[in-house]
C-alpha positions as CSV (number, residue, x, y, z in Angstrom):
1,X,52.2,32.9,23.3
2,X,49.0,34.0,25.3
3,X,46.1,31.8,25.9
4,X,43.8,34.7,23.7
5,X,45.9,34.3,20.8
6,X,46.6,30.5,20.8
7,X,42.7,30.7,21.2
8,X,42.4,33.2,18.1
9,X,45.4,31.2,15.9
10,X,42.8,27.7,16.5
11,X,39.8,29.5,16.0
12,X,41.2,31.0,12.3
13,X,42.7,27.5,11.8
14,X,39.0,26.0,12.2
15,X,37.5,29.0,10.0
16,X,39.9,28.4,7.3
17,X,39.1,24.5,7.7
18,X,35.4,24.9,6.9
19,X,35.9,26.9,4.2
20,X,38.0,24.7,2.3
21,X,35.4,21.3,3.0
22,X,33.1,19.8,1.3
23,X,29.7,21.1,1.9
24,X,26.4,19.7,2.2
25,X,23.7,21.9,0.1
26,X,20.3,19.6,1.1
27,X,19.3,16.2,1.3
28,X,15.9,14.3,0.8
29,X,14.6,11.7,3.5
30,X,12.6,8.9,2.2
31,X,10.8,5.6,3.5
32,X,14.4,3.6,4.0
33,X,16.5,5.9,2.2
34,X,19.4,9.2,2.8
35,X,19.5,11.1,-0.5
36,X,22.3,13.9,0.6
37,X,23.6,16.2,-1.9
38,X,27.4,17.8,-1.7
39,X,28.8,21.3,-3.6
40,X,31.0,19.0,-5.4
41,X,32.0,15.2,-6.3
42,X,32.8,12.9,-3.3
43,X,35.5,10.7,-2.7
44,X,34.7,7.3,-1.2
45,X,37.6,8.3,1.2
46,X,35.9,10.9,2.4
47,X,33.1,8.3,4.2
48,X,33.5,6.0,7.2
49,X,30.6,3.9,8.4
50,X,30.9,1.8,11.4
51,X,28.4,0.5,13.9
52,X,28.1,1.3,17.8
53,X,27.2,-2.1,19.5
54,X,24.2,-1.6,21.3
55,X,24.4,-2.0,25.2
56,X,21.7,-3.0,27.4
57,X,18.5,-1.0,27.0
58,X,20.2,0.8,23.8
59,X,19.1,0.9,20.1
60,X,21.2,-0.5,17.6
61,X,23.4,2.1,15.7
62,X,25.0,2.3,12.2
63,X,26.9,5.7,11.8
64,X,28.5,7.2,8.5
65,X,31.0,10.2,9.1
66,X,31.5,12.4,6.1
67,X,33.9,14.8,5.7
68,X,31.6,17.6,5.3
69,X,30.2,20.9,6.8
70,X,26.7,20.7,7.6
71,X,25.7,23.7,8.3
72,X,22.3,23.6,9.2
73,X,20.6,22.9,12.7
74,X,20.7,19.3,14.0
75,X,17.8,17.2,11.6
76,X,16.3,14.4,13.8
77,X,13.3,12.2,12.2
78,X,11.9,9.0,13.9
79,X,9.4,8.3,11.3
80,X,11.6,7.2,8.4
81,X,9.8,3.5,8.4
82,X,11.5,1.9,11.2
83,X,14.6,3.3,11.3
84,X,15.6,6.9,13.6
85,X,17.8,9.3,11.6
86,X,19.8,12.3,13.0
87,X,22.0,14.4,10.9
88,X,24.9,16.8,13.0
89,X,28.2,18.3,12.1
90,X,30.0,16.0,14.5
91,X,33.2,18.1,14.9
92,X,35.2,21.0,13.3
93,X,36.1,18.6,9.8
94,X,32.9,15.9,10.2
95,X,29.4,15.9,9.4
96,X,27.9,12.6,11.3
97,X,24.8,10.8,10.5
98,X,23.0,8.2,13.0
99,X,20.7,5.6,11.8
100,X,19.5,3.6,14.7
101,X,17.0,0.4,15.3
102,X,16.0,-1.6,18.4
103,X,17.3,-4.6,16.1
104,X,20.4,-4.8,13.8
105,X,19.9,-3.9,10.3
106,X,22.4,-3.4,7.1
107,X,22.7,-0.1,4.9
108,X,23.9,0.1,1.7
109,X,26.0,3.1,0.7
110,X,26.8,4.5,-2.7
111,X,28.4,7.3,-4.3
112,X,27.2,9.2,-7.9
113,X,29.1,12.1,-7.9
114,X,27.9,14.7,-5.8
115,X,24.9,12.8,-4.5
116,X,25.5,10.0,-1.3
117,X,22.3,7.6,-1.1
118,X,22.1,5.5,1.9
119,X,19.1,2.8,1.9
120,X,18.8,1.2,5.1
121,X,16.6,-2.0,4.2
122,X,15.9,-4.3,1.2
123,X,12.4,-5.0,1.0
124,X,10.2,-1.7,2.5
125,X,7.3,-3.7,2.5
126,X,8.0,-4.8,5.9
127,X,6.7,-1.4,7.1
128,X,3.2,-1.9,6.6
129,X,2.5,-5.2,8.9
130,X,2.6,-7.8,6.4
131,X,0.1,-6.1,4.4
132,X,0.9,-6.3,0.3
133,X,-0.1,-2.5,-0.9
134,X,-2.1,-2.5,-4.2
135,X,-1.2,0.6,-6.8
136,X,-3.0,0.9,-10.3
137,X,-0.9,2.5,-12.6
138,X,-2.3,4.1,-15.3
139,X,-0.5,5.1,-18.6
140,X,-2.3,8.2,-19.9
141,X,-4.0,7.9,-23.2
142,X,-3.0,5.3,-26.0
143,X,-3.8,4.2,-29.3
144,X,-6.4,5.8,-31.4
145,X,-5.8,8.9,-28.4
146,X,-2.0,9.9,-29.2
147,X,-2.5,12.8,-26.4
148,X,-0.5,16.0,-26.4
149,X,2.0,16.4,-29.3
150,X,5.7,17.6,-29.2
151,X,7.3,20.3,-30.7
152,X,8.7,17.6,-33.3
153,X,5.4,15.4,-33.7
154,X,6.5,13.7,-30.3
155,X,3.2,11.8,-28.8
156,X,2.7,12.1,-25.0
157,X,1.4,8.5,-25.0
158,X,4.7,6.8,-25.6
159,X,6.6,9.2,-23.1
160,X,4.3,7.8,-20.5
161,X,4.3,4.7,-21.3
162,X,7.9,4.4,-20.9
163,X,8.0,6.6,-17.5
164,X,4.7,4.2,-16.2
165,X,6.2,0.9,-16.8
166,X,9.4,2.3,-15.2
167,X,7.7,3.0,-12.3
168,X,5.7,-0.3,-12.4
169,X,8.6,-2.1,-11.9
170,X,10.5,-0.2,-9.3
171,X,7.2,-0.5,-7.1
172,X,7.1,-3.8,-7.7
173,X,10.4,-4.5,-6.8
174,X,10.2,-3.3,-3.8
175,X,7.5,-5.6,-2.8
176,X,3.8,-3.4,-3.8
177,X,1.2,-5.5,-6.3
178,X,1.1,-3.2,-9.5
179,X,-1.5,-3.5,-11.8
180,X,-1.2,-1.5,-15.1
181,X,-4.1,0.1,-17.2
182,X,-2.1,-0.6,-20.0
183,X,1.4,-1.9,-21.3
184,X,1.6,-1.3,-24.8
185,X,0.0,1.0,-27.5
186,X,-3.7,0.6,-27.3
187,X,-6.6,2.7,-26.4
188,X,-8.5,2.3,-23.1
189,X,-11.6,4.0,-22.4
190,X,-11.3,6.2,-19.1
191,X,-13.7,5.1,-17.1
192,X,-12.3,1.5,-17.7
193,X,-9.0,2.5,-16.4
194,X,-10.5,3.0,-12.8
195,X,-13.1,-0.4,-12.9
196,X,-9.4,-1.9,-13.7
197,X,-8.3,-0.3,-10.1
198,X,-12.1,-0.7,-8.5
199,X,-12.2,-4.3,-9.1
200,X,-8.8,-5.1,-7.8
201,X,-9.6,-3.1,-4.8
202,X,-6.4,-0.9,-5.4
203,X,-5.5,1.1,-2.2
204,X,-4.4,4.2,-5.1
205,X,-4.7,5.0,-8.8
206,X,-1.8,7.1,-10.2
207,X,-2.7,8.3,-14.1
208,X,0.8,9.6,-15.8
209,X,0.7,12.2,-18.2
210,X,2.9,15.2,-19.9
211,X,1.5,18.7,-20.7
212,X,0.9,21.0,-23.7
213,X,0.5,24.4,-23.9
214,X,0.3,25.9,-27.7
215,X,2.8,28.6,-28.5
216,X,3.5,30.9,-27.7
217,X,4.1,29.6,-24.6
218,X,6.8,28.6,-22.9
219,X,5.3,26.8,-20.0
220,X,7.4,23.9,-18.2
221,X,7.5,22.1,-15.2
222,X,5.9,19.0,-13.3
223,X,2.5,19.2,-12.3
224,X,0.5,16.7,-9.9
225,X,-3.3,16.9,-9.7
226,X,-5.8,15.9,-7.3
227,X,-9.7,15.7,-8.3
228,X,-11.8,18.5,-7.0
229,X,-13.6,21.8,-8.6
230,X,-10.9,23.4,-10.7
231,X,-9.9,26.7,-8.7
232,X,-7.5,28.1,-11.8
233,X,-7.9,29.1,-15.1
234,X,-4.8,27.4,-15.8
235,X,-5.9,24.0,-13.8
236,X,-9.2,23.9,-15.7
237,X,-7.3,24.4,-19.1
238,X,-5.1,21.6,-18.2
239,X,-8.2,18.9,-17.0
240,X,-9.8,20.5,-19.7
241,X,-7.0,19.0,-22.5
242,X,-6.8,15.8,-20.9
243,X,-10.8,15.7,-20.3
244,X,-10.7,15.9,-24.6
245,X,-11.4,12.6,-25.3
246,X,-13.6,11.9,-22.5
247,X,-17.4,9.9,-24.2
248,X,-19.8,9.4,-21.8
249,X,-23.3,10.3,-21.2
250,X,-22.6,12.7,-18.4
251,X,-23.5,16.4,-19.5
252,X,-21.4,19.5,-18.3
253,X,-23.3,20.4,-15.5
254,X,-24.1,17.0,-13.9
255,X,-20.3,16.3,-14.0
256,X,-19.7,19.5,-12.0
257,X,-22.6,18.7,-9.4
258,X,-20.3,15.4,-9.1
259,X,-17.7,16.9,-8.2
260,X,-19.2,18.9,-5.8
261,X,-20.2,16.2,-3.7
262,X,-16.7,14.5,-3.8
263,X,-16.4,12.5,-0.7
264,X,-14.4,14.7,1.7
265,X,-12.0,12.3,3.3
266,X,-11.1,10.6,0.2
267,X,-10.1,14.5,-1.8
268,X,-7.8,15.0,1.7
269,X,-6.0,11.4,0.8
270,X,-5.7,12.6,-2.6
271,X,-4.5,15.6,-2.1
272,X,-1.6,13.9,0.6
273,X,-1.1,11.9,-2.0
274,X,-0.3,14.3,-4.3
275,X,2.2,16.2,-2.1
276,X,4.3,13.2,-1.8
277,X,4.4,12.6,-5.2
278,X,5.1,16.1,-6.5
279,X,7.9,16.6,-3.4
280,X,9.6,13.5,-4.7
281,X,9.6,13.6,-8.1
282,X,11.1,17.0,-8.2
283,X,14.0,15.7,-6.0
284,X,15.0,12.6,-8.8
285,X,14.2,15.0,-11.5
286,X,16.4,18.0,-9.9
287,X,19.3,15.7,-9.8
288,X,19.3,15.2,-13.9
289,X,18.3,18.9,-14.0
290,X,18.9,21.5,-11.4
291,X,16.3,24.1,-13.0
292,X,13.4,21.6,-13.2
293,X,10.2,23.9,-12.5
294,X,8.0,22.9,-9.5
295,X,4.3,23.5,-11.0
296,X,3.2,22.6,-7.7
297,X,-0.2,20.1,-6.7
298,X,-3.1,21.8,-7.7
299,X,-6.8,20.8,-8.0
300,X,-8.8,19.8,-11.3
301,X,-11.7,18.3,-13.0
302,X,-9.8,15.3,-14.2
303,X,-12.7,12.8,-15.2
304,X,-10.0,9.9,-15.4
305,X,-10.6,10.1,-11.9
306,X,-13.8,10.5,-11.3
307,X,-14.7,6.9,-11.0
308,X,-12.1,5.6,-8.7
309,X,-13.2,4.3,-5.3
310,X,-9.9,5.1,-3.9
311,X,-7.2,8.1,-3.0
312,X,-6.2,9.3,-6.9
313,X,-4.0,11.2,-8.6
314,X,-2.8,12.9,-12.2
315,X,0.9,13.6,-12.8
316,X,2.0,15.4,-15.3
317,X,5.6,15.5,-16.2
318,X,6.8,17.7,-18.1
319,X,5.4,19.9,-21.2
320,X,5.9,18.2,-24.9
321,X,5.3,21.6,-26.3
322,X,8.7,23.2,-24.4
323,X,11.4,22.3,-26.7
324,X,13.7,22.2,-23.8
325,X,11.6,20.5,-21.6
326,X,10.8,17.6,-24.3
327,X,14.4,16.8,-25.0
328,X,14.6,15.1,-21.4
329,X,11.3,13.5,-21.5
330,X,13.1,11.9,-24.6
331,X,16.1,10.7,-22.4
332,X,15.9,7.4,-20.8
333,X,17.9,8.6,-17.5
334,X,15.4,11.4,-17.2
335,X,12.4,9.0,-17.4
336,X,14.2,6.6,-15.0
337,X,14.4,9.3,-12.4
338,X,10.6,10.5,-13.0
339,X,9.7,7.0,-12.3
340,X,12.0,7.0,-9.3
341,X,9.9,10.0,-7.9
342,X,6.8,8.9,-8.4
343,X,7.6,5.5,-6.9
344,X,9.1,7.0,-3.8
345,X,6.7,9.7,-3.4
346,X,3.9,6.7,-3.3
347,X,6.4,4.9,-0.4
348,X,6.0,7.7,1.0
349,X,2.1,8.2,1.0
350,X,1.7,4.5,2.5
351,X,4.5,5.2,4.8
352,X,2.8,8.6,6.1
353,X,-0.8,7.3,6.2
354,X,-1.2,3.8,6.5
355,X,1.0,2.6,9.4
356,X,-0.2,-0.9,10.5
């Protein structure tokens, strides 16, 4: 047999090799943590990790080979906290992933069907110098204030009460001081909610919310806000829904000359703030449900807001009045992953912008 067609036989052989293999379709880098997603279920045979002993001069190296295709370009990123990450397709039947370190570190791999998360440190913390991060989260309305209401006389204020002490705790365990505007069913006046986050000199304020829109709508989707002059119809409908219960002794048209002399630096933190949220919850929420609808970070005259001496934001996750959409702000697994996203998209923020 020629070399041309022993070079054609290998070449189909490989071809027919990578379309039978497990695929990669994306994955998610986070402070400390490899989210990659697969076509189909894994196998925990179809991983080998093992580490490459530094030499001399050399970083320290964990790798995990994955029978896989991955079929986009090489993905390098050396600002995942303190640990380098490359992503290749390693050879014909292997898709390789380096983590390295100048000092040895441990990873911790595990498998949930389709989805392979690899966290490579316990405590994040380290990553910002010693220094404890302060987050004020804030469970929208409660109380006398029941907020939105569901398509079956659900109240918003119990959803995100559940999704904010969720998130409490996962920030917490992973080292940040969390301070809660509320943990039970009781009504706190807004601008209390940021004093709460002003006098504990919190570095952010996160208010959690879900949505309404009355029929016939069908509206759905995740939503995270940053203060600033609404520029949409549809943002100054939202702000002005949550703005409902707002009693103060600030007139209409003071309130928008405050907001037009927002402190410039502090709406850019806001608004990076808001983009890490939004770009993380829709990754833990996308893995409960593949057709959750990006509603994208948007501006708004949120007065919740207004008084907080620090970078702030408004979630909103999901609308009560979509009778699809409320059915997982009712599950349990579904709030658990909201809480995931918003805990890693604020990682993420201090990660981005506050580097010791």
């Amino acid at each position: 047999m020629g070399k041309i067609a022993k070079f054609a036989i290998g070449f189909l052989a490989l071809f027919a090799a990578q379309l039978n293999a497990q695929k990669i379709t994306r994955y998610q880098l986070e402070p400390n943590k490899l989210v990659v997603e697969f076509e189909s279920a894994l196998n925990a045979s179809d991983i080998n990790d093992f580490i490459i002993n530094p030499t001399q001069n050399d970083p320290y190296r964990r790798v995990v080979d994955i029978k896989a295709v991955y079929a986009d370009k090489p993905f390098i990123d050396s600002k995942s906290g303190s640990v380098a990450v490359k992503i290749a397709q390693f050879n014909a039947k292997i898709a390789r992933i380096v983590l390295s370190r100048e000092d040895k570190f441990d990873i911790a791999i595990s498998i949930a069907a389709n989805v392979l998360t690899i966290e490579f440190a316990t405590k994040k913390i380290e990553l910002f110098g010693g220094y404890k991060p302060v987050v004020t989260i804030d469970a929208g309305h409660g109380g006398r204030d029941a907020g939105a209401i569901g398509v079956n006389k659900q109240q918003e204020k119990e959803i995100v009460l559940k999704v904010a002490i969720l998130t409490a705790k996962i920030l917490r365990d992973r080292g940040f001081e969390v301070a809660m505007t509320r943990e039970n069913d009781k009504y706190v006046a807004l601008q209390s909610r940021t004093s709460l986050a002003n006098k504990i000199k919190a570095d952010i304020f996160v208010s959690i919310h879900a949505n309404a829109c009355p029929p016939p709508s069908k509206l759905e989707g995740i939503e995270t806000y940053f203060l600033s002059p609404a520029k949409s119809d549809r943002a100054k409908e939202v702000a002005a829904l949550e703005n409902s219960v707002v009693v103060d002794n600030m007139e209409k048209y003071s309130k928008e000359a405050f907001l037009n002399f927002l402190n410039r630096e502090m709406v850019v933190s806001s608004n990076k703030l808001a983009i890490d949220i939004q770009r993380s919850l829709l990754f833990y929420a996308r893995q409960k449900y593949a057709k959750t609808v990006d509603g994208g970070v948007r501006e708004g005259p949120f007065w919740v807001l207004t008084g907080a001496q620090m970078p702030s934001v408004l979630v909103e996750i999901g609308y009560v009045t979509n009778k699809e959409e409320i059915k997982r702000l009712l599950d349990p697994a579904y709030q658990r992953a909201l809480a995931e996203g918003i805990a890693l998209g604020v990682e993420s923020y201090f990660i981005n912008n506050l580097h010791p």
